[in-house]
C-alpha positions in Angstrom: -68.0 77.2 -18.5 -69.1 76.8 -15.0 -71.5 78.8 -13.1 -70.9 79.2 -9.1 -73.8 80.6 -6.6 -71.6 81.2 -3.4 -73.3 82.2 -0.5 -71.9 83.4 3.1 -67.9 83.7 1.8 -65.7 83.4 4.9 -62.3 83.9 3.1 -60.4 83.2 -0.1 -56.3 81.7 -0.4 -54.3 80.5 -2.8 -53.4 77.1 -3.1 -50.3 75.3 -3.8 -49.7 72.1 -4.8 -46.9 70.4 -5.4 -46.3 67.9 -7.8 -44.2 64.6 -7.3 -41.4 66.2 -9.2 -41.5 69.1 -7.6 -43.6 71.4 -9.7 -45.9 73.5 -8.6 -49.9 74.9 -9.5 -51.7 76.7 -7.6 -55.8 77.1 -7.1 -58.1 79.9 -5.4 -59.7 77.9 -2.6 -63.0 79.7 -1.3 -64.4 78.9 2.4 -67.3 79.0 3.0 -69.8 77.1 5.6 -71.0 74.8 3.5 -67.8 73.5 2.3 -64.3 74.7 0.2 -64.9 75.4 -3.9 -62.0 75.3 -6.0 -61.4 77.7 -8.8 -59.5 76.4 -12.0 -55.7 75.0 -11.7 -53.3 75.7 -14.1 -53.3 79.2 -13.6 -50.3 81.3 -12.4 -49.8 82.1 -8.9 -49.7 86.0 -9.9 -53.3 85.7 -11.1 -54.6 83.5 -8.4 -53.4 86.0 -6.1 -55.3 89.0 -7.6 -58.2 86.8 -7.8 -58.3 86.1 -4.0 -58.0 89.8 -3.3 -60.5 90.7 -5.2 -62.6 87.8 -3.3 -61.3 89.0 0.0 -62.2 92.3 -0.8 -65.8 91.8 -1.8 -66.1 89.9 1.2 -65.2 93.3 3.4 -66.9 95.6 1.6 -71.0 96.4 1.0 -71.2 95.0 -2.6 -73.7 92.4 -3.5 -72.4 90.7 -6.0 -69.0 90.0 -7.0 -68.1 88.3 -10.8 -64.7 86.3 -11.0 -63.7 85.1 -14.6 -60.9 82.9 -15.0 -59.7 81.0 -18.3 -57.1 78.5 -19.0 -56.3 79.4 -22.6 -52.4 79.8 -22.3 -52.8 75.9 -20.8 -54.4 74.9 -23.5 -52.6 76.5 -26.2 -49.6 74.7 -25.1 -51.8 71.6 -24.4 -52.7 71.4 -28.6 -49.3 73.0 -29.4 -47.7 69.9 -27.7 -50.4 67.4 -29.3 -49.7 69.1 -32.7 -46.1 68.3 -32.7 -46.6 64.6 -31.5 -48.9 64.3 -34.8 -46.1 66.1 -36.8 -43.7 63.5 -35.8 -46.0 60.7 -35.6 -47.0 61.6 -39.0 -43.4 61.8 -40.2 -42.2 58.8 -38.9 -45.5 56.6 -40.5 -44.4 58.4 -44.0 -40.5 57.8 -43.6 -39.6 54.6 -46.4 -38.7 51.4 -45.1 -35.9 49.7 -47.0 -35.1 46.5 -47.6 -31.9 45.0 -49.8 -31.7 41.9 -51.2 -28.5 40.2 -52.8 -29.4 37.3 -55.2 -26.4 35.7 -56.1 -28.7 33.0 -58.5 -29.6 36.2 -60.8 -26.5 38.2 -60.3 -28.2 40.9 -59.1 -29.3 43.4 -56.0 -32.4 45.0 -55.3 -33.0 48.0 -53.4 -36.6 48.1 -52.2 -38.0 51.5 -50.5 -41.6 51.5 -49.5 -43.3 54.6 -48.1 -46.6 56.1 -48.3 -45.4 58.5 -50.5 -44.9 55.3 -53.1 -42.4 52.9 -53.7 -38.8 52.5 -55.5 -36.8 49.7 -56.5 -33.3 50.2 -57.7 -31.7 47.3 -59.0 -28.3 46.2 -60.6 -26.2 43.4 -61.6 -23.8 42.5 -58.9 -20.7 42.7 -61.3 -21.3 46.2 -61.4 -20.0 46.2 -57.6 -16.9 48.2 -57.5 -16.8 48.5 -53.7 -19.0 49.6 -50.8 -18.6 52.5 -48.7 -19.2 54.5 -45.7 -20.5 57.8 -45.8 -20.4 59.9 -42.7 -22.4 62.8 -41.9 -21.7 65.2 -38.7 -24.8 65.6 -36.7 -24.5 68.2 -34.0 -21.8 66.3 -31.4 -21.6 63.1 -32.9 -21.3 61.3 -36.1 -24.2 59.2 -38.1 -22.8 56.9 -40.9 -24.5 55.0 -43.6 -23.5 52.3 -46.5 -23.4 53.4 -49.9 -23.0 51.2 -52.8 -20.1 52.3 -55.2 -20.9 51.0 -59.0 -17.8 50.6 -61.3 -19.3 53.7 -63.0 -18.8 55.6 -60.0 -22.1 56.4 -59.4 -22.7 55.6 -55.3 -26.2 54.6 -54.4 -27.1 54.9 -50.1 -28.9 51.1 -49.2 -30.8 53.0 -46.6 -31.1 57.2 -47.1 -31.1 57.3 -43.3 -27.7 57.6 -41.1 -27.1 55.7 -38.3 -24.6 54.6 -35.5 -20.9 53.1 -36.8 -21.8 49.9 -34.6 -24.9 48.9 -36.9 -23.1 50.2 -40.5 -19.8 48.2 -39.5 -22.1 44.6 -38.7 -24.3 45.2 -41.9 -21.2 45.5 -44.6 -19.5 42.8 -42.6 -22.7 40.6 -43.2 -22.3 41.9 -46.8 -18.7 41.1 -47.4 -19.5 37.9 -45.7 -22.5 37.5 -48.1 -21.4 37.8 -51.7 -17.1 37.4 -50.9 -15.5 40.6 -51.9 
């Protein structure tokens, strides 16, 4: 909170700035002849305006003193609304497993390896209970997001990584696969 004395007011105007992509704020500039004071930016131009006329008309009329109060709490809701989310999603991504599988032909078997915050998981079975492995698709708004799942001969499919991602990626990793162990 600031606290102006402002003697001999010549005028007040709204100013605008604009921005190097184009947007705009806009700031109640009060002359005076001892030099310009700003008033807070980030506020619309509807309330800047008022706020000049009120200035403006102090300045013609007989009153002695004039008080102005102006806030920026709509900035800064949107300010920590925006900061909130960031830490939502950085949060999200820290917590999200990473996943790692390993094929060991010397012990017949793979591992499945997901490590999170949350804890960790390994899944592991003997390569002969490889029946095939397959891609799942799942339709995200206008595209498609794949991932590899592991069919045992029981049926029972296990994902190598829970997350989808791009056909490119999922085609290179079962090549390196089927490259891998020879199916």
């Amino acid at each position: 909170m600031e606290k102006l004395k402002i003697f001999d007011l010549q005028e007040a105007y709204v100013l605008t700035k604009i921005g190097s992509k184009g947007s705009k704020t806009y700031q109640v500039m009060i002359v005076t002849p001892f030099g310009d004071f700003a008033l807070l930016s980030h506020v619309p131009y509807e309330e800047n305006q008022e706020i000049a006329f009120k200035i403006n008309d102090f300045i013609n009329s007989g009153q002695t003193s004039l008080l102005v109060q102006q806030n920026q709490r709509n900035y800064l809701f949107f300010l920590s609304l925006f900061i909130l989310i960031i830490m939502a999603s950085a949060a999200f991504f820290a917590t999200s497993p990473v996943t790692t599988c390993t094929f060991y032909k010397s012990i017949d078997k793979v591992f499945i390896e997901r490590k999170s915050l949350r804890g960790n998981q390994i899944i592991e079975h003997p390569l002969e209970n490889i029946l095939r492995f397959d891609i799942q698709e799942k339709q995200y708004k206008y595209s498609k997001l794949y991932r590899v799942v592991i069919v045992l001969q029981s049926f029972k499919e296990i994902p190598i990584n829970p997350q989808y991602t791009d056909e490119k990626s999922i085609g290179y990793a079962i090549y390196r696969i089927h490259s891998f162990l020879k199916f």
